[in-house]
Backbone as a printed PyTorch tensor [residue, N CA C, xyz], in Angstrom:
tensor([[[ -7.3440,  13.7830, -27.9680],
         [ -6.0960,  13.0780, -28.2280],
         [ -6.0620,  11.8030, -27.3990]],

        [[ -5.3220,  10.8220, -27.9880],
         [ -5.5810,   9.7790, -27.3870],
         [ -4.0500,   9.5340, -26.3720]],

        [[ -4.1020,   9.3250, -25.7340],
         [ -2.4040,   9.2210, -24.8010],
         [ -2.2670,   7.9750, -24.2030]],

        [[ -1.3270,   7.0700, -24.7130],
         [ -1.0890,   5.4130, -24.2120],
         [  0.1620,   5.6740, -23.1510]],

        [[ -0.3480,   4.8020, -22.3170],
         [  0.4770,   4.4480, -20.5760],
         [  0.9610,   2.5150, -21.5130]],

        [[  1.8930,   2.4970, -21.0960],
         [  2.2010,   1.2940, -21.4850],
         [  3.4410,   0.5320, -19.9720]],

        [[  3.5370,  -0.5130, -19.1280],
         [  4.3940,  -0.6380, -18.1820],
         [  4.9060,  -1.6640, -18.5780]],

        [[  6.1550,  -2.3820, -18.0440],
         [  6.2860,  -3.9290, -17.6360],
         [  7.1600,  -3.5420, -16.2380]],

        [[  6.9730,  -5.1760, -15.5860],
         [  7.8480,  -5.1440, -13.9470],
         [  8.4140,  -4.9290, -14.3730]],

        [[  8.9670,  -5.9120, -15.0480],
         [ 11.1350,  -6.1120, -15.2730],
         [ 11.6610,  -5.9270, -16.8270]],

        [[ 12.9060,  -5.5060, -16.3340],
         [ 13.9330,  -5.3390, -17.8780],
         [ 13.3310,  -6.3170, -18.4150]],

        [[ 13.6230,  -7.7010, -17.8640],
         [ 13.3090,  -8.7520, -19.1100],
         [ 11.9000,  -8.9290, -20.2280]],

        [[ 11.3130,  -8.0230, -19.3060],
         [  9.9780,  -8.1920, -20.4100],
         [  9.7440,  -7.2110, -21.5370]],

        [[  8.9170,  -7.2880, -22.3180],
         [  9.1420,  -6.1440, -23.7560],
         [  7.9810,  -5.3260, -23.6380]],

        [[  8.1500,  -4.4010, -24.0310],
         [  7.0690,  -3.3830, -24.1750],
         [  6.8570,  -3.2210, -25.2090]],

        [[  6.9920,  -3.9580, -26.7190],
         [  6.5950,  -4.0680, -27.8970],
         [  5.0670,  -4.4540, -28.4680]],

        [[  5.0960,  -5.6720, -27.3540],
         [  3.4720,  -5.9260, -27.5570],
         [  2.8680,  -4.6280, -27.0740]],

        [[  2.7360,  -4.0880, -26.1410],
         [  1.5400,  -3.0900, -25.6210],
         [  1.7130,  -1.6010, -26.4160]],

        [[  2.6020,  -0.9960, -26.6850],
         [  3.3530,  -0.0240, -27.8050],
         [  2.9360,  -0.6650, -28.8980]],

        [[  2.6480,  -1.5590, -29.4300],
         [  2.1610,  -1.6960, -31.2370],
         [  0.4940,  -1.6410, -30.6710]],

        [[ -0.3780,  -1.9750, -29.5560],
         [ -1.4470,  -2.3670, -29.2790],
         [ -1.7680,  -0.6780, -29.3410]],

        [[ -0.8300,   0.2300, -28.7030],
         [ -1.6360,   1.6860, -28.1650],
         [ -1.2010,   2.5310, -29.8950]],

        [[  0.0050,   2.1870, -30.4190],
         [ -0.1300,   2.5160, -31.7850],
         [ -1.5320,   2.6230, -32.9480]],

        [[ -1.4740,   1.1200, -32.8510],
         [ -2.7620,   0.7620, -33.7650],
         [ -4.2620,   1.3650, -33.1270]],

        [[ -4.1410,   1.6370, -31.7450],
         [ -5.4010,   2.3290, -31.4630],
         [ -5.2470,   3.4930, -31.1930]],

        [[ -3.9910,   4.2400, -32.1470],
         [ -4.4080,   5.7000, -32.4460],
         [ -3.7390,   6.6350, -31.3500]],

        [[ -2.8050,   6.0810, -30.4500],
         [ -2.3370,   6.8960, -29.4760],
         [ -1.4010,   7.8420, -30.1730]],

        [[ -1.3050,   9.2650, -29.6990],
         [ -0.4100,   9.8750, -30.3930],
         [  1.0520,   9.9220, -29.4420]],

        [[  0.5440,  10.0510, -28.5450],
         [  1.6080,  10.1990, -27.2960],
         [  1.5980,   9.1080, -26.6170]],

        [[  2.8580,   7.7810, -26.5230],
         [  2.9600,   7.0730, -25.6840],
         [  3.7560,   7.1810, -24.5760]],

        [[  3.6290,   6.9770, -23.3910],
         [  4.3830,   6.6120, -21.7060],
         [  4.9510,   5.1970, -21.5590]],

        [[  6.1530,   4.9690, -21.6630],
         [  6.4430,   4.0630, -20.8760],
         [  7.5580,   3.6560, -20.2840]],

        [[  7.2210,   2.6110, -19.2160],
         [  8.1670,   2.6710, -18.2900],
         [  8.2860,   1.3860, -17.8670]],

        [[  9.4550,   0.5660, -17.1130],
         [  9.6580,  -0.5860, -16.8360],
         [  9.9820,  -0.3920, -14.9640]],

        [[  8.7050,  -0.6410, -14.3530],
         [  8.5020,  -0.3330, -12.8710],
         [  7.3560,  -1.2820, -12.6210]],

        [[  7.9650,  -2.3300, -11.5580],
         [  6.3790,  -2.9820, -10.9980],
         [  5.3020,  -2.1180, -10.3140]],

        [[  3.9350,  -2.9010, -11.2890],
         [  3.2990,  -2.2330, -10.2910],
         [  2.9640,  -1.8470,  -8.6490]],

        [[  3.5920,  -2.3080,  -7.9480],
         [  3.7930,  -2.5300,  -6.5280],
         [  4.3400,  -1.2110,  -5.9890]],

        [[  5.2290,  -0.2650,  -7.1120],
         [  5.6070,   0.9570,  -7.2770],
         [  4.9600,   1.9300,  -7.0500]],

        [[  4.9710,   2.8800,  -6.0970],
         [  3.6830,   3.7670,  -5.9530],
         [  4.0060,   5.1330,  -6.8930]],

        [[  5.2880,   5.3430,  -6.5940],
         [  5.9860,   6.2000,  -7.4270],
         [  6.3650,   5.9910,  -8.9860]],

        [[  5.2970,   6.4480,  -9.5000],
         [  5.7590,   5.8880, -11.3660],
         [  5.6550,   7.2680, -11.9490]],

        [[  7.1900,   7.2760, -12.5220],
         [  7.3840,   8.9710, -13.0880],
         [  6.1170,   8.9340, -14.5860]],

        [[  6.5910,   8.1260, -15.3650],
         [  6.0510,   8.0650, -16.7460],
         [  4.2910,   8.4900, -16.3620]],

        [[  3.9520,   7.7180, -15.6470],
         [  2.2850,   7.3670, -15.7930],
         [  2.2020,   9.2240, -14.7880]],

        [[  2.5750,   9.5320, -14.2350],
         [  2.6000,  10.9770, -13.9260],
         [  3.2200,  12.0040, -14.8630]],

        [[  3.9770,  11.7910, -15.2740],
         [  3.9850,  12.4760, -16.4600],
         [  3.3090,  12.3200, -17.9980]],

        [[  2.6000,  11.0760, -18.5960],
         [  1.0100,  11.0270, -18.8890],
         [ -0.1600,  11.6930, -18.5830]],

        [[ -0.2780,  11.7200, -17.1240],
         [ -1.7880,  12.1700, -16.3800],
         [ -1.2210,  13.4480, -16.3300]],

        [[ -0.3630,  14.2280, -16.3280],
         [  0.0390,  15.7440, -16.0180],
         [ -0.1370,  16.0820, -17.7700]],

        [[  0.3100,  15.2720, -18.6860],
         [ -0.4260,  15.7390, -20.0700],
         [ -1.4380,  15.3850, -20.7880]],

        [[ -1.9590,  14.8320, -20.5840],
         [ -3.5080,  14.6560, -20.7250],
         [ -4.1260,  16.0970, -20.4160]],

        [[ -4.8880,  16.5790, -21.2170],
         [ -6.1450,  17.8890, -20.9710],
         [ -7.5910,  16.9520, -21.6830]],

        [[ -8.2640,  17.7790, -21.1130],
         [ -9.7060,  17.7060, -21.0330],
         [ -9.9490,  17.6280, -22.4450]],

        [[-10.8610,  16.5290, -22.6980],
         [-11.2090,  16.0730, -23.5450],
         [-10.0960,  15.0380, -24.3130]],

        [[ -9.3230,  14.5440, -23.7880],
         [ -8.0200,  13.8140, -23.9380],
         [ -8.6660,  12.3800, -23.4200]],

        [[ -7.7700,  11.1710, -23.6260],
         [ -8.1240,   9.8140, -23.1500],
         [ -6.9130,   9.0900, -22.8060]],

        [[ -7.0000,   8.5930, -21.8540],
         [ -5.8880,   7.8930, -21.9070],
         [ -5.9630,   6.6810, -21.8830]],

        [[ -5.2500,   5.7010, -22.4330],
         [ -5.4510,   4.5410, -22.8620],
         [ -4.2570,   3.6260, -22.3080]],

        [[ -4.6740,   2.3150, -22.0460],
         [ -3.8250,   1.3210, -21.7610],
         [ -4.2520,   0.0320, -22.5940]],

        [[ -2.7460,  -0.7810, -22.3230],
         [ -3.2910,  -1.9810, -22.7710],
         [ -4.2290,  -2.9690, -22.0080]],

        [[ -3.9400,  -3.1160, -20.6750],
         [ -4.5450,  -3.9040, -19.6780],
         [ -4.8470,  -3.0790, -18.6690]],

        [[ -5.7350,  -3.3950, -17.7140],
         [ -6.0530,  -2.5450, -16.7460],
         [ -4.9940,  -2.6320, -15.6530]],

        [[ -4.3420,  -4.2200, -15.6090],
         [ -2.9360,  -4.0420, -14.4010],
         [ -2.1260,  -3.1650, -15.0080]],

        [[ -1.8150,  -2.6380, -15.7810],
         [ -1.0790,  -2.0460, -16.3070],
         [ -1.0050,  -0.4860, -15.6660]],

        [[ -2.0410,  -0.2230, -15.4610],
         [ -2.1040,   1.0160, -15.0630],
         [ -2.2870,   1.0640, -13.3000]],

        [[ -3.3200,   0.1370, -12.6980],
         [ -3.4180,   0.0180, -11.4950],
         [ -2.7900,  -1.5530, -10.4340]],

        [[ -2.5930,  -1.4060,  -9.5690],
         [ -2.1810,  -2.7360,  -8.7700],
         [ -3.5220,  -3.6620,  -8.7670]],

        [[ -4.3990,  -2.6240,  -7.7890],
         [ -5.9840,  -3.2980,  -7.1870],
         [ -6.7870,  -2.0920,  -7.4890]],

        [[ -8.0300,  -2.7970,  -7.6110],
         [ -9.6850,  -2.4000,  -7.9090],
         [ -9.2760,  -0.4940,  -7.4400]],

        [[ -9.3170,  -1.0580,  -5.9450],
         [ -9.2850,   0.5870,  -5.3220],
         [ -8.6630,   1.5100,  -6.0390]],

        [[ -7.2200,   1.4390,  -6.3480],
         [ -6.2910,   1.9450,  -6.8020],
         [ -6.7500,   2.2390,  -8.1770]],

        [[ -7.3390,   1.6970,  -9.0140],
         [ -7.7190,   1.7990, -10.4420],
         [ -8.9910,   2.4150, -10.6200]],

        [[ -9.7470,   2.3240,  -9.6390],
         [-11.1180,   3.0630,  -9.3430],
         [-10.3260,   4.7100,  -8.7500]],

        [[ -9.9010,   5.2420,  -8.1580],
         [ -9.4410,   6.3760,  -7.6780],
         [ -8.5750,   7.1760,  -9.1050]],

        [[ -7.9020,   6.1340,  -9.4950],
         [ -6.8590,   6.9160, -10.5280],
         [ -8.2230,   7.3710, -11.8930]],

        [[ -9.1110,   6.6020, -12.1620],
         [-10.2330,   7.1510, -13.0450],
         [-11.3330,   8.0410, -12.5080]],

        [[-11.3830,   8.3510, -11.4300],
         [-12.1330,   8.9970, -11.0120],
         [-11.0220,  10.2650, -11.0040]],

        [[-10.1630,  10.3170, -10.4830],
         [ -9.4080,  12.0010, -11.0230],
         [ -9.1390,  12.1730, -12.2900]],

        [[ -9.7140,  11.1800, -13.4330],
         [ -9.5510,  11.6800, -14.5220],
         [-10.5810,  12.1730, -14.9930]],

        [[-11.2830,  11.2550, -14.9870],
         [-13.1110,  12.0330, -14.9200],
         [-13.3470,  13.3800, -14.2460]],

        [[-12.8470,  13.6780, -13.0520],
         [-12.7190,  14.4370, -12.4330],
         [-12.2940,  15.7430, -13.2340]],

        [[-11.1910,  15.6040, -14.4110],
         [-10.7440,  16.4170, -14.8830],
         [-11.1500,  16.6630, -16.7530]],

        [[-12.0810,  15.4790, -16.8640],
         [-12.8780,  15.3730, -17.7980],
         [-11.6920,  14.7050, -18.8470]],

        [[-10.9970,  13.6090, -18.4600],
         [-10.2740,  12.9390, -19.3250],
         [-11.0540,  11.5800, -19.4620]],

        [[-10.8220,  10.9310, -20.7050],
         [-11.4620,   9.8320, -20.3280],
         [-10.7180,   8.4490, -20.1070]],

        [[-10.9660,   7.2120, -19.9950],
         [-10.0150,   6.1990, -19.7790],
         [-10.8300,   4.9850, -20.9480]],

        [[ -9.5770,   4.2600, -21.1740],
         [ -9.6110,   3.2820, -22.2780],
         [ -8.5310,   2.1670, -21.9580]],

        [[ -9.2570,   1.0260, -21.6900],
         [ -8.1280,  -0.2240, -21.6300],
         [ -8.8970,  -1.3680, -22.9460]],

        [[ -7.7810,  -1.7860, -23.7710],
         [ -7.7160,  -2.2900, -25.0430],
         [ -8.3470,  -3.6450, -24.6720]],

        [[ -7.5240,  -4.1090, -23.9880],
         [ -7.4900,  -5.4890, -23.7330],
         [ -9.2410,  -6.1910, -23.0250]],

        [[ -9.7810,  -5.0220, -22.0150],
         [-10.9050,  -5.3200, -21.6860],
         [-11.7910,  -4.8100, -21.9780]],

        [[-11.8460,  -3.7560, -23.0200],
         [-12.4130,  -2.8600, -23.8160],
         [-13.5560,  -2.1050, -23.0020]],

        [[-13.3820,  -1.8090, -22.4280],
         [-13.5460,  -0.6480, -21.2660],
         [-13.1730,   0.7860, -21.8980]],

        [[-14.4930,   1.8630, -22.1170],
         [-14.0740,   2.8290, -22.5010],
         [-14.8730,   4.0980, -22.2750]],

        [[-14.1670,   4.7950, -20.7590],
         [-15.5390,   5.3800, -20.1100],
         [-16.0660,   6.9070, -21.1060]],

        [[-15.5180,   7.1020, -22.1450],
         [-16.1530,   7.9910, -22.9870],
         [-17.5560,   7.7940, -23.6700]],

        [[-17.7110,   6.1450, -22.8790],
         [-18.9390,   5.8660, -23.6200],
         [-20.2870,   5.5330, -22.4850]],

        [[-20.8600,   5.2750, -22.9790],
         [-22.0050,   4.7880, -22.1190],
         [-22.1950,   3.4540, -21.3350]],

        [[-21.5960,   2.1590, -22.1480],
         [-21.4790,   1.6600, -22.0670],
         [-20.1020,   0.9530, -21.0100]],

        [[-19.4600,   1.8990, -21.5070],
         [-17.7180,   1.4400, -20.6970],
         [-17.8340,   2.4670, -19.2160]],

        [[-18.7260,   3.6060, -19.0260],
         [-18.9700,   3.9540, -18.2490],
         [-19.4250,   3.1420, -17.5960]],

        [[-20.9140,   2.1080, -17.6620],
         [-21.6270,   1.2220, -17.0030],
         [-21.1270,   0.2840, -16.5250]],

        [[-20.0880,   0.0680, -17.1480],
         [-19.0160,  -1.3290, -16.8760],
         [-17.7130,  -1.0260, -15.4670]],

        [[-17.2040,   0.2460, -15.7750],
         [-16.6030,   0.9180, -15.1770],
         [-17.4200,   0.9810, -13.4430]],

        [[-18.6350,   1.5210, -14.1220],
         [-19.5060,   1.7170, -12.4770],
         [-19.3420,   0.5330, -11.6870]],

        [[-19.5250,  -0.3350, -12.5860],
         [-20.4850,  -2.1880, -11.5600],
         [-18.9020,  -2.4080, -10.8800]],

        [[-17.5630,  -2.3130, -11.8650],
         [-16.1350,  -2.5640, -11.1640],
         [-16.2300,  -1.7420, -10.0150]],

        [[-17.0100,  -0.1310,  -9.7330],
         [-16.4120,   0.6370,  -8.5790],
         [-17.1990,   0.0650,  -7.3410]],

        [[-18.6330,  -0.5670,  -7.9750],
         [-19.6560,  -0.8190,  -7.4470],
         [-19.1010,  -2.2550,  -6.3600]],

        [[-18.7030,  -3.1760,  -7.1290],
         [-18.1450,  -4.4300,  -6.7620],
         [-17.2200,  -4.1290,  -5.6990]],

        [[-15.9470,  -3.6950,  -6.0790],
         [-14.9980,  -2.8660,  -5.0280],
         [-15.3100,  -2.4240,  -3.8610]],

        [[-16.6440,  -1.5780,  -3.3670],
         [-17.3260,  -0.8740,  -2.4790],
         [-17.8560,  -1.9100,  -1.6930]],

        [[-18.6650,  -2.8090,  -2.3360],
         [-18.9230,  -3.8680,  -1.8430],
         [-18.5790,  -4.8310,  -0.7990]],

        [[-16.9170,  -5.2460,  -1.8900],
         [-16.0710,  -5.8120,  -1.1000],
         [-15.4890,  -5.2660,   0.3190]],

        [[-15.2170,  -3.8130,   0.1690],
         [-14.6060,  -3.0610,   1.3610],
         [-15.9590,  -3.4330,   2.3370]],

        [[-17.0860,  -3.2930,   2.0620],
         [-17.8350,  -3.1390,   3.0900],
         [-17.9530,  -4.6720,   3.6630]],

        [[-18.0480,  -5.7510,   2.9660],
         [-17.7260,  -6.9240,   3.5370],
         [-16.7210,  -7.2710,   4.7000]],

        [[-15.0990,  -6.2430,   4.0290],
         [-14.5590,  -6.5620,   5.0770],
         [-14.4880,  -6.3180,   6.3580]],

        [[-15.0110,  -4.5470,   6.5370],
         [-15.0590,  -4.0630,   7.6070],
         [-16.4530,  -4.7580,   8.4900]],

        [[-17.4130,  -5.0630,   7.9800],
         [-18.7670,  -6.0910,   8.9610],
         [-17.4990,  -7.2470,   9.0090]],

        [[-16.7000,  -8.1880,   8.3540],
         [-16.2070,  -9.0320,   8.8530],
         [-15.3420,  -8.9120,  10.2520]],

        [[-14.3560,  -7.7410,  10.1690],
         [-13.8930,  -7.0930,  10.7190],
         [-14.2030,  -6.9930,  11.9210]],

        [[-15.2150,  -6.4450,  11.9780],
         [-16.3800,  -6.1660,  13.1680],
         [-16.8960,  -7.0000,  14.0500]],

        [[-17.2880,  -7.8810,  13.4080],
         [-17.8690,  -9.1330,  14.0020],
         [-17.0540, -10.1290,  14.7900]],

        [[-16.0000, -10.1480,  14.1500],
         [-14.3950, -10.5150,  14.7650],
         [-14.1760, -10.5140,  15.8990]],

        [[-13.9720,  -8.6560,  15.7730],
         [-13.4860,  -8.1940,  17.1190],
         [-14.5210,  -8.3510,  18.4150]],

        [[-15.5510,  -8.0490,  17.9370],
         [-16.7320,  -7.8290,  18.7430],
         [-17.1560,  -9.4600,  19.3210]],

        [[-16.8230, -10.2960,  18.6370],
         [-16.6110, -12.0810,  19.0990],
         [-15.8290, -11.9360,  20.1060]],

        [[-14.2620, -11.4550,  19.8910],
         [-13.4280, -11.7250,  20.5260],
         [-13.8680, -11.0440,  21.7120]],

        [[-14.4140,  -9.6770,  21.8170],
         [-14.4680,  -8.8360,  23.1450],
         [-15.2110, -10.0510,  23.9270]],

        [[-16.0990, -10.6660,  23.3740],
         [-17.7990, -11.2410,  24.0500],
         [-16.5620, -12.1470,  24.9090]],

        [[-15.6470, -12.7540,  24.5640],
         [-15.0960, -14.3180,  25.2670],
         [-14.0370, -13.7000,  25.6800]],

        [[-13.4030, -11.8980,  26.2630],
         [-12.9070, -11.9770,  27.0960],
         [-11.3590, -11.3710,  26.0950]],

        [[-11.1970, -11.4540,  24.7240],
         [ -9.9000, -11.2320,  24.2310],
         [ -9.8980, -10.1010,  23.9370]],

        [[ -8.7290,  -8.9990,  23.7850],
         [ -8.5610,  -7.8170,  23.2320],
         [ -8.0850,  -8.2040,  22.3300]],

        [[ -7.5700,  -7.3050,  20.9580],
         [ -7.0460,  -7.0460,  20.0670],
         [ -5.4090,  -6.7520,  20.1720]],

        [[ -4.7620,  -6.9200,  19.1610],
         [ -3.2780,  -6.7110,  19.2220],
         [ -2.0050,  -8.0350,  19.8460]],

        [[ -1.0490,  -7.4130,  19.2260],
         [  0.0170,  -8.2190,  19.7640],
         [  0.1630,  -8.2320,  21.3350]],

        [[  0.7010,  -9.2350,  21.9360],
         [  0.7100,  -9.7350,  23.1810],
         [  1.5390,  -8.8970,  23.4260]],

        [[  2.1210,  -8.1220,  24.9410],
         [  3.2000,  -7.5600,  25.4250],
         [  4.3230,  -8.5020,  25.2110]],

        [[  5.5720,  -8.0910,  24.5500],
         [  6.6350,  -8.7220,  25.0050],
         [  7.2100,  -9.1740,  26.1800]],

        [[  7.2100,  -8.1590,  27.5720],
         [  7.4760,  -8.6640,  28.8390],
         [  6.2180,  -8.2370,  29.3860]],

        [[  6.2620,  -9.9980,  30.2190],
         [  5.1810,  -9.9180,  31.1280],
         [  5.5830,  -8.5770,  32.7010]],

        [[  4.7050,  -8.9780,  33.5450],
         [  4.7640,  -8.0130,  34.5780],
         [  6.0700,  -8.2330,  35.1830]],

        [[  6.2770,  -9.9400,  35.9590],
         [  7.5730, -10.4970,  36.1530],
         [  8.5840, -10.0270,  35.8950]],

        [[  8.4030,  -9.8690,  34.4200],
         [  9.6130,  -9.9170,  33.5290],
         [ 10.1560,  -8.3180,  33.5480]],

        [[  9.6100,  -7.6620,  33.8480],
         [  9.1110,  -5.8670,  33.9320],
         [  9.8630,  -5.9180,  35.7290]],

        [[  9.3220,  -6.7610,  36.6050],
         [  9.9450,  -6.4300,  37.8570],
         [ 11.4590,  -7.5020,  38.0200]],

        [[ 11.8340,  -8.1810,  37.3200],
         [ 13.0200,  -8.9410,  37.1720],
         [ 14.2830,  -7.9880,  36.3550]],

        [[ 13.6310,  -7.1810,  35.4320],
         [ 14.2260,  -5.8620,  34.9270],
         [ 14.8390,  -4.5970,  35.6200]],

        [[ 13.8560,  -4.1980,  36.3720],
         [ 14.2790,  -3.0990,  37.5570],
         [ 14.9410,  -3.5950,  38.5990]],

        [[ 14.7930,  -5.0280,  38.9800],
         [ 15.7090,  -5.2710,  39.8120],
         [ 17.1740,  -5.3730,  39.5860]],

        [[ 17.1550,  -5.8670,  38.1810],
         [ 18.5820,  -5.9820,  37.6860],
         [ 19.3920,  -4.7510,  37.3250]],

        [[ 18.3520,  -4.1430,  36.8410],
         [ 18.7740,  -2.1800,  37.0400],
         [ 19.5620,  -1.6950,  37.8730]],

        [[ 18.9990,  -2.3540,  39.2590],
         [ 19.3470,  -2.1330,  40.5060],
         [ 20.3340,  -2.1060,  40.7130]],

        [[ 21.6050,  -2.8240,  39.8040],
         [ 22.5220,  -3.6140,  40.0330],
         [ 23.2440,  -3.0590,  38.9220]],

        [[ 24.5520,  -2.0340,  39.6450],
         [ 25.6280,  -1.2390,  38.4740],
         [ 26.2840,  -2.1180,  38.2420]],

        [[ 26.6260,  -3.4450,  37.8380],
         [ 27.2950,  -4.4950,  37.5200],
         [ 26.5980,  -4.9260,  36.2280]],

        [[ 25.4360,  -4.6690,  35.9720],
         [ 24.4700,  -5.3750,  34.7710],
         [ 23.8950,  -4.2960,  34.0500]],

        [[ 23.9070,  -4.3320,  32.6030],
         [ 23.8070,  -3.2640,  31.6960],
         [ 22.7940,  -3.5740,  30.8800]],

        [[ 22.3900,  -2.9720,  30.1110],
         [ 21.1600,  -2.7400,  29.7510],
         [ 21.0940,  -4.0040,  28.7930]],

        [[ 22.0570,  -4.1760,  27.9480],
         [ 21.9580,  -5.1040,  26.9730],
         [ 21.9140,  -6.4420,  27.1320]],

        [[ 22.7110,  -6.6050,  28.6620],
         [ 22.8010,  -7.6650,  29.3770],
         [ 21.0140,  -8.4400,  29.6240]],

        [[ 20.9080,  -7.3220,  30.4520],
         [ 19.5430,  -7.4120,  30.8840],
         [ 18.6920,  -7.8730,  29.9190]],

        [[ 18.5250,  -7.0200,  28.1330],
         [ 17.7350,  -7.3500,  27.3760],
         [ 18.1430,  -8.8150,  26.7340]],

        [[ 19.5420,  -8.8910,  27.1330],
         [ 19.8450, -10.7220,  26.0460],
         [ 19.3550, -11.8440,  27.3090]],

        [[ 19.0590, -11.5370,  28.4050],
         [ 18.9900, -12.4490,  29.5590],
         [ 17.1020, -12.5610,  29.4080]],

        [[ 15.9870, -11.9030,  29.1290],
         [ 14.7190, -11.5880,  29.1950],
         [ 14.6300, -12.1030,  27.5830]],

        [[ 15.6630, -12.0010,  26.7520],
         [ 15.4320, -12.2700,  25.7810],
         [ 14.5950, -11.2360,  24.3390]],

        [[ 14.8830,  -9.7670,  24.4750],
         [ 14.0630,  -8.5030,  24.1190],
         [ 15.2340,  -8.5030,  23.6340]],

        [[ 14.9530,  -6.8350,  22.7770],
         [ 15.9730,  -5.8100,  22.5990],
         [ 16.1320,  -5.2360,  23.5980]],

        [[ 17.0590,  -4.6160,  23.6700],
         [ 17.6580,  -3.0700,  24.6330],
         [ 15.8430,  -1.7090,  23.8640]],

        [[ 15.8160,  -1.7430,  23.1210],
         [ 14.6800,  -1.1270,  22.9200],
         [ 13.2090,  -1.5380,  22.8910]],

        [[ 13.2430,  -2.7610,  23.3940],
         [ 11.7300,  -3.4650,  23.9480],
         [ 11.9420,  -2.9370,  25.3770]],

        [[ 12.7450,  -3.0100,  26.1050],
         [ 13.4240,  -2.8570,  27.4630],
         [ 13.2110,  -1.0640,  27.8120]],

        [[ 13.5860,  -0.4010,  26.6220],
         [ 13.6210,   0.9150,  27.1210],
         [ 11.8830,   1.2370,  26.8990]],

        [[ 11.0980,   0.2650,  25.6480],
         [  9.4870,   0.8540,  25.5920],
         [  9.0020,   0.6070,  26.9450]],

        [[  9.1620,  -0.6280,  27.5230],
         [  8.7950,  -1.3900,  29.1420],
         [  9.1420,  -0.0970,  30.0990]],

        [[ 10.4630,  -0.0790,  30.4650],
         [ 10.8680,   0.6870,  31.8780],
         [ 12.0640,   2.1710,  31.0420]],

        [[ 11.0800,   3.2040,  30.6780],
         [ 11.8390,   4.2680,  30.1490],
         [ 13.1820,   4.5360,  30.7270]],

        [[ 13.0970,   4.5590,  32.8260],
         [ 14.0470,   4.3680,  33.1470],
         [ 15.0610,   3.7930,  32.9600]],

        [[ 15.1840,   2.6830,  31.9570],
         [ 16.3730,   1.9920,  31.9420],
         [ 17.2480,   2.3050,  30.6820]],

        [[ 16.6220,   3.6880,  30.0680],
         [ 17.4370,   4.5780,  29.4930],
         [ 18.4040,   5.2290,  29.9630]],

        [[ 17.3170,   5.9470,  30.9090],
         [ 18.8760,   7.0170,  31.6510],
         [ 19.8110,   6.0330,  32.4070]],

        [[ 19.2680,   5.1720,  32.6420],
         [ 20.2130,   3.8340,  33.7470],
         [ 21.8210,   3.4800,  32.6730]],

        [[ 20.9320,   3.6300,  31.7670],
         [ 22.2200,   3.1610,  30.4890],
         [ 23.2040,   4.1980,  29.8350]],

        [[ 22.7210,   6.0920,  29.9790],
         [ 23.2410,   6.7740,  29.7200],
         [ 24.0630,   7.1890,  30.9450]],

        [[ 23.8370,   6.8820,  32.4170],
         [ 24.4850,   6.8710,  32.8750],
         [ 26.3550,   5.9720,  32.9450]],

        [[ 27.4260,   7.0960,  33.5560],
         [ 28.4600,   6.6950,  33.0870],
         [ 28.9980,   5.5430,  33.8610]],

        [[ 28.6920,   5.7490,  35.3170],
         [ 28.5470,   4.7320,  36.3090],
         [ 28.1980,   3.4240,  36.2680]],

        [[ 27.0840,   2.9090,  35.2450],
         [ 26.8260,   2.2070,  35.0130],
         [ 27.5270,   1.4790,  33.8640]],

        [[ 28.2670,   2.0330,  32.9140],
         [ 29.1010,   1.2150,  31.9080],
         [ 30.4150,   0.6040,  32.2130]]])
């Protein structure tokens, strides 16, 4: 059986074109739904892949249609394969029931793999630059050491409150409490308000 996934982002767009496209190629059962892909949660396209059985296909019009990125579209066909469904996109005529759309399918997972591995040697090389000349990784501390002993001193002082302290250093009250935990209880204290 053939089973069409059909999406658009927004109300404003139509789902007429891709619904006459999965028609004419024989879908018996169409899905669709108006959710960007950016959506991780898409009821329709899960309730598609939950009816689909083995020896079933599921079909789209475009391949964004079904996935955001490579990864994402490589994983969602591999649990179909997985379950011996096959996949079909119209538009790029991709159709891994075959030999051919299998081969095509591969070089996309192939390419993808690729890329990941590019990034992580880029990645690498990066960091491992940065160690050589002395830099770590990550965001800078918000308060310096100073700023950490200009804090407890003001602590010091039941006249000045926590928030005070954090609008004067220029933080939150919760940059202030990650810095000097103490200046939690300093603040739950009643003495101090």
């Amino acid at each position: 059986m053939l089973i069409g996934y059909a999406r658009v982002s927004t109300i404003d767009q139509n789902l007429a074109l891709q619904r006459d496209a999965l028609t004419e190629a024989g879908c018996e059962q169409i899905f669709t739904e108006q959710l960007s892909g950016a959506v991780t949660d898409r009821p329709e396209l899960a309730a598609a892949l939950q009816f689909a059985r083995k020896g079933d296909t599921l079909v789209v019009w475009k391949l964004d249609r079904l996935a955001r990125s490579v990864k994402q579209l490589i994983e969602t066909v591999e649990k179909l394969r997985a379950r011996g469904i096959g996949f079909r996109s119209l538009t790029e005529a991709i159709d891994t029931t075959t030999a051919q759309g299998r081969l095509v399918f591969h070089m996309f997972s192939a390419l993808a793999e690729f890329e990941r591995s590019l990034i992580r040697e880029r990645t690498q090389a990066g960091l491992t630059a940065a160690k050589r000349v002395g830099r770590t990784g990550g965001r800078p501390p918000k308060l310096t050491a100073d700023d950490i002993e200009a804090a407890k001193a003001m602590l010091a002082n039941p006249d000045i409150g926590v928030t005070q302290i954090a609008h004067r250093l220029g933080v939150s009250p919760a940059t202030l409490y990650r810095h000097i935990p103490a200046a939690r209880a300093a603040s739950a204290d009643p003495t101090r308000l």
